[in-house]
N, C-alpha and C positions, 0 to 999 in steps of 0.2 A: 485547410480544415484540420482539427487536433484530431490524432488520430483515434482518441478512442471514438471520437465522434462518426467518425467513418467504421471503425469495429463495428457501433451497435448500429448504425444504419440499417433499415430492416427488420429490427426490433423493436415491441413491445415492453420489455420487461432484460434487467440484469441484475447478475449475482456478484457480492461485493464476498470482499475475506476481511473486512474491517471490523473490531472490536474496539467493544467501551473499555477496555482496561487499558486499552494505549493511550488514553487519556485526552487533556483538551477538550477543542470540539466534541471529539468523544464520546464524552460521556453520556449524552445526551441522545447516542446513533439509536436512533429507531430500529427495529428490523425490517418493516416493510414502510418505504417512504417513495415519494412520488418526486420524481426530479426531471428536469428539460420534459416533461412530457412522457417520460415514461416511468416503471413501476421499478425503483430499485428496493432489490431483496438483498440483507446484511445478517444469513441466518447464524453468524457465530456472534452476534450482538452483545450477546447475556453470556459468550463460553467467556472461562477466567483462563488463566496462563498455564495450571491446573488440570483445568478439562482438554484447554489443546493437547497438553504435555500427556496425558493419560490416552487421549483418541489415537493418537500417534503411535505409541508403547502398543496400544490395544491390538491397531490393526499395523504393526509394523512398520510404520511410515518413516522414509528417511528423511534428514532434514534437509532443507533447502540447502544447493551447494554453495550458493551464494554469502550465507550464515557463516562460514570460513574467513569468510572475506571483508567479515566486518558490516553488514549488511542484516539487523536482526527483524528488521521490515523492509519491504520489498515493494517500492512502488511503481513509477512509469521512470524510464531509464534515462531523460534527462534530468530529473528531478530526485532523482535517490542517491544519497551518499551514504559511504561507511560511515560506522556510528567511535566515535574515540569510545575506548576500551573504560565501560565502569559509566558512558555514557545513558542518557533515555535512549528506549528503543526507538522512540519518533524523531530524534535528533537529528536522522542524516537525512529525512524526510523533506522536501524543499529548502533545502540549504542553500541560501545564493541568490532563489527565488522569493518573487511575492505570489501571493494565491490569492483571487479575487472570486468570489462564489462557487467554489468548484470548477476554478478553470484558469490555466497557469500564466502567468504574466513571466515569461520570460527575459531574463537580464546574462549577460555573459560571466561568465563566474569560473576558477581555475579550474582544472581536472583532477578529481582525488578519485577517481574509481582506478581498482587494478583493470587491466585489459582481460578480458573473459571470453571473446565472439572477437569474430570476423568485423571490418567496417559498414556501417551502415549506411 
């Protein structure tokens, strides 16, 4: 089973952190969309890079520590790589892999993540 499939097991309805200004597919993200059967909610759809950058400052938020590391989107941990320096933010986003409807077709690809956690 993929595991976020087993996360929302139980659930009606999820919350995504996905933005139109990362572009691609993208652009086009709904806020409220209906997907495998349940209700996904994308309430930062319409934020720009701008408003995150401001909510952050606003309410003191720190940044992802992962952001350090080359990482300036964050997505499921086999599928995320560091993004090259001056690269797109979606860049290290399925590197390696193919993506088939929202759901990851995995292939064996080298390791470029630094060591962050324990073994999984």
């Amino acid at each position: 089973m993929i595991p976020l499939d087993a996360a929302l097991s139980g659930f009606s309805a999820w919350l995504t952190g996905r933005k139109r200004f990362h572009g691609g597919e993208r652009m086009r993200l709904p806020v409220v969309e209906a997907a495998d059967g349940k209700l996904k909610f994308n309430p930062l759809a319409n934020w720009n890079k701008a408003d995150l950058e401001a909510y952050a400052a606003e309410h003191d938020l720190p940044e992802h520590p992962l952001v350090a590391f080359g990482y300036p989107s964050i997505g499921c941990w086999p599928c995320t790589n560091p993004v090259e320096q001056g690269g797109d933010v979606r860049s290290g986003a399925l590197g390696g892999f193919a993506k088939d409807r929202m759901r990851h077709t995995y292939r064996p690809r080298p390791r470029r993540r630094p060591f962050v956690g324990g073994d999984i």
